[in-house]
Backbone as numpy.savetxt, mean C-alpha at the origin, in Angstrom:
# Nx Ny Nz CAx CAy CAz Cx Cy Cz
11.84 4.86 14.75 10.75 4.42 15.57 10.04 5.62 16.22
10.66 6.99 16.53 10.27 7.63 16.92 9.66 8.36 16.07
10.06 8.75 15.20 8.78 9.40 14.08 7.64 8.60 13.77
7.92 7.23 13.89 6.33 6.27 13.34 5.57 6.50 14.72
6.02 6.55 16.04 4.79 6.81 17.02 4.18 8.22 17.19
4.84 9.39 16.43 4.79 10.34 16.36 3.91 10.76 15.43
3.87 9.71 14.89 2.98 10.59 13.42 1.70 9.65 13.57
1.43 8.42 14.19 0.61 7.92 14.78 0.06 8.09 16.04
0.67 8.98 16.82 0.38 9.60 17.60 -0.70 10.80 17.70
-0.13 11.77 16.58 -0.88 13.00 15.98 -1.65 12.78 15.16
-1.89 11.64 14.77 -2.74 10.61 13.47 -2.48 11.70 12.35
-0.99 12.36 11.78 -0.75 12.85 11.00 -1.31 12.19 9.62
-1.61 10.92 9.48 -2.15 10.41 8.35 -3.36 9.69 8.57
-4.32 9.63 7.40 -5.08 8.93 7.38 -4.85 7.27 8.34
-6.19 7.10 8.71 -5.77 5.33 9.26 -5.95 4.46 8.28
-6.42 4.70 7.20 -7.18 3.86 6.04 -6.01 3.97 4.82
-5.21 2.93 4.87 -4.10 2.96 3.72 -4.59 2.16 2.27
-4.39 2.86 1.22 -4.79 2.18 -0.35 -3.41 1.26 -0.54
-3.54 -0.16 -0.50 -2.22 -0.85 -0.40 -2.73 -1.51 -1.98
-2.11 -1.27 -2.66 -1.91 -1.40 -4.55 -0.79 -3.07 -4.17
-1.99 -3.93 -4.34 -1.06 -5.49 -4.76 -0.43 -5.55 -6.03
0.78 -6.45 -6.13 1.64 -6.81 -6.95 1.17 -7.46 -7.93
1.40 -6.95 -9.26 0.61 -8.06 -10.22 1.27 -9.22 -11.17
2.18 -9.31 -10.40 2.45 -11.03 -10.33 3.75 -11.15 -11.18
4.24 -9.71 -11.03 5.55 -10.00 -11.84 6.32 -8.50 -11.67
7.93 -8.19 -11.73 8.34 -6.94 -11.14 9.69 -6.80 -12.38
9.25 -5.88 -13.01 9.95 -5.63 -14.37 11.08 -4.30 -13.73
12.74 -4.87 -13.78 13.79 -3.98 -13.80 13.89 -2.84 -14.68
13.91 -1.70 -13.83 13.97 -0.52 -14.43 15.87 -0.09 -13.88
16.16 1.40 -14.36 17.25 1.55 -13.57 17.19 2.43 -11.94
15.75 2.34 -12.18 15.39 2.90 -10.39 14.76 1.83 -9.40
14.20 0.29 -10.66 13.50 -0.63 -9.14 14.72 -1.75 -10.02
15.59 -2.36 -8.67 16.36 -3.39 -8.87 16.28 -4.03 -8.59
15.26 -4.49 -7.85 14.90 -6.15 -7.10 14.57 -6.65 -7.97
14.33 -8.53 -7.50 14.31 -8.88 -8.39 12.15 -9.11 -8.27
11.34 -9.85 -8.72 9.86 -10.05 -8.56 10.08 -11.00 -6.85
10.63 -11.96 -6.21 10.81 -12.94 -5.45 10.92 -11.59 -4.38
12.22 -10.73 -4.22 12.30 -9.49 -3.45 11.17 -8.60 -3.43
10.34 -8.23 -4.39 9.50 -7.73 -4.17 7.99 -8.00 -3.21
8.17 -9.23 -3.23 7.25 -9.99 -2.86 7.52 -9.91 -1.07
8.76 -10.41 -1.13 8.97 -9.98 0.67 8.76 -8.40 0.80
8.96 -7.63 -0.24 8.99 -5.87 0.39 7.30 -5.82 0.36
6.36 -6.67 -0.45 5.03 -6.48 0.15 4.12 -6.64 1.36
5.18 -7.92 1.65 4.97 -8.86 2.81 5.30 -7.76 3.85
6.37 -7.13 4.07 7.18 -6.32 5.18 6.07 -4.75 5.50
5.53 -4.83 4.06 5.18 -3.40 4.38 3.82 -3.78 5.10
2.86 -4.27 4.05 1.29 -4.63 4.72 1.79 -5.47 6.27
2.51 -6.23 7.07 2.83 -5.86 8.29 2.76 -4.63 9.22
4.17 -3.97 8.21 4.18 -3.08 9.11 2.97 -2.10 9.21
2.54 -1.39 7.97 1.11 -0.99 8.45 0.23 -1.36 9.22
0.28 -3.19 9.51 -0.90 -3.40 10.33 -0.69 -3.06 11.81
0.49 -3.70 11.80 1.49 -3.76 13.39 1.22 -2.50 14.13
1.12 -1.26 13.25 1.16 0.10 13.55 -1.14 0.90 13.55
-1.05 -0.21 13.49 -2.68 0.46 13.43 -3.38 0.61 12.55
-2.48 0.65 10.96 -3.47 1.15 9.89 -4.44 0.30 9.40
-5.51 0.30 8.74 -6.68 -0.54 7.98 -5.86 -0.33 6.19
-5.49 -1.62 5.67 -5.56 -1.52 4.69 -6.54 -1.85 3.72
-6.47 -1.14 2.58 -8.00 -1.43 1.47 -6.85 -1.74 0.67
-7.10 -3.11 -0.10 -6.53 -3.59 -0.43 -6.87 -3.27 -2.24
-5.92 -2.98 -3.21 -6.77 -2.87 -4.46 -5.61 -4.11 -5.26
-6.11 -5.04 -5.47 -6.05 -6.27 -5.78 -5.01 -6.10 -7.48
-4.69 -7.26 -7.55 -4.24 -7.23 -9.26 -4.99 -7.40 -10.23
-4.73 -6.20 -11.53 -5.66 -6.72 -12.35 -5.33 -5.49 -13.55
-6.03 -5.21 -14.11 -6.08 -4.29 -15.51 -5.80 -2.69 -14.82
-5.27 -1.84 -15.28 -4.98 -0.84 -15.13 -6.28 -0.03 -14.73
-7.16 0.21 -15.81 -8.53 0.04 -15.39 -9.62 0.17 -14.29
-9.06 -1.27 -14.00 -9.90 -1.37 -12.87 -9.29 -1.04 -11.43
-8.07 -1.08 -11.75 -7.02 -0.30 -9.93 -7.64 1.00 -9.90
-7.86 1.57 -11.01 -8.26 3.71 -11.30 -9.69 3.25 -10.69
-10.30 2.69 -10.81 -11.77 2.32 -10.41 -11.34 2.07 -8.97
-10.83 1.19 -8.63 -10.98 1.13 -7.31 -10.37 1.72 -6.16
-9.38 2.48 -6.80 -8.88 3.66 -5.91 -10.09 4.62 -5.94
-11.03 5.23 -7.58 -11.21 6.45 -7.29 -12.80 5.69 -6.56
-13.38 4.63 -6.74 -14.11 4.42 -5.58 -14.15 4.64 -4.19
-13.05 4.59 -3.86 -12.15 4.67 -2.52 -12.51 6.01 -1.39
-11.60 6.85 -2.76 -11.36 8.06 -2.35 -12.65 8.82 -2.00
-13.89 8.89 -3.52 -14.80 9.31 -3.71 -15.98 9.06 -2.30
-15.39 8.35 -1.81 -16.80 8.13 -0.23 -16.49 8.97 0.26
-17.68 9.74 0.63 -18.01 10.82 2.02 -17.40 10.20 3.20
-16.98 9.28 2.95 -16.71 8.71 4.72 -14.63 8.71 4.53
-14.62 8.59 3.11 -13.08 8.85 2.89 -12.43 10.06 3.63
């Protein structure tokens, strides 16, 4: 807790978080072991906690590989980024 007010404190990071939604299914590797149902609460927990803590999330939605690269590098690419 003390490093999250700390680094929100010093606004060590951007306030504007790129939060990459789940696309509707969570394929076991031997490094992600949850199951898709678990993942779904670890999305739930996080976009909370970012909000709880101040950040603005931009949300880049599910969809074609494609179009996430598009809407991140839209993102990034603003002068106001």
């Amino acid at each position: 807790m003390a490093e999250i007010q700390r680094i929100t404190a010093e606004e060590t990071y951007e306030r504007q978080v790129l939060f990459v939604r789940n696309l509707g299914f969570c394929e076991p590797t031997s490094a992600r072991r949850i199951s898709f149902q678990e993942s779904l609460v670890f999305e739930t927990f996080h976009d909370q906690s970012y909000r709880a803590f101040g950040f603005e999330l931009i949300d880049i939605p599910a969809g074609a590989l494609a179009d996430r690269v598009a809407a991140v590098s839209s993102v990034i690419s603003r002068p106001d980024a």
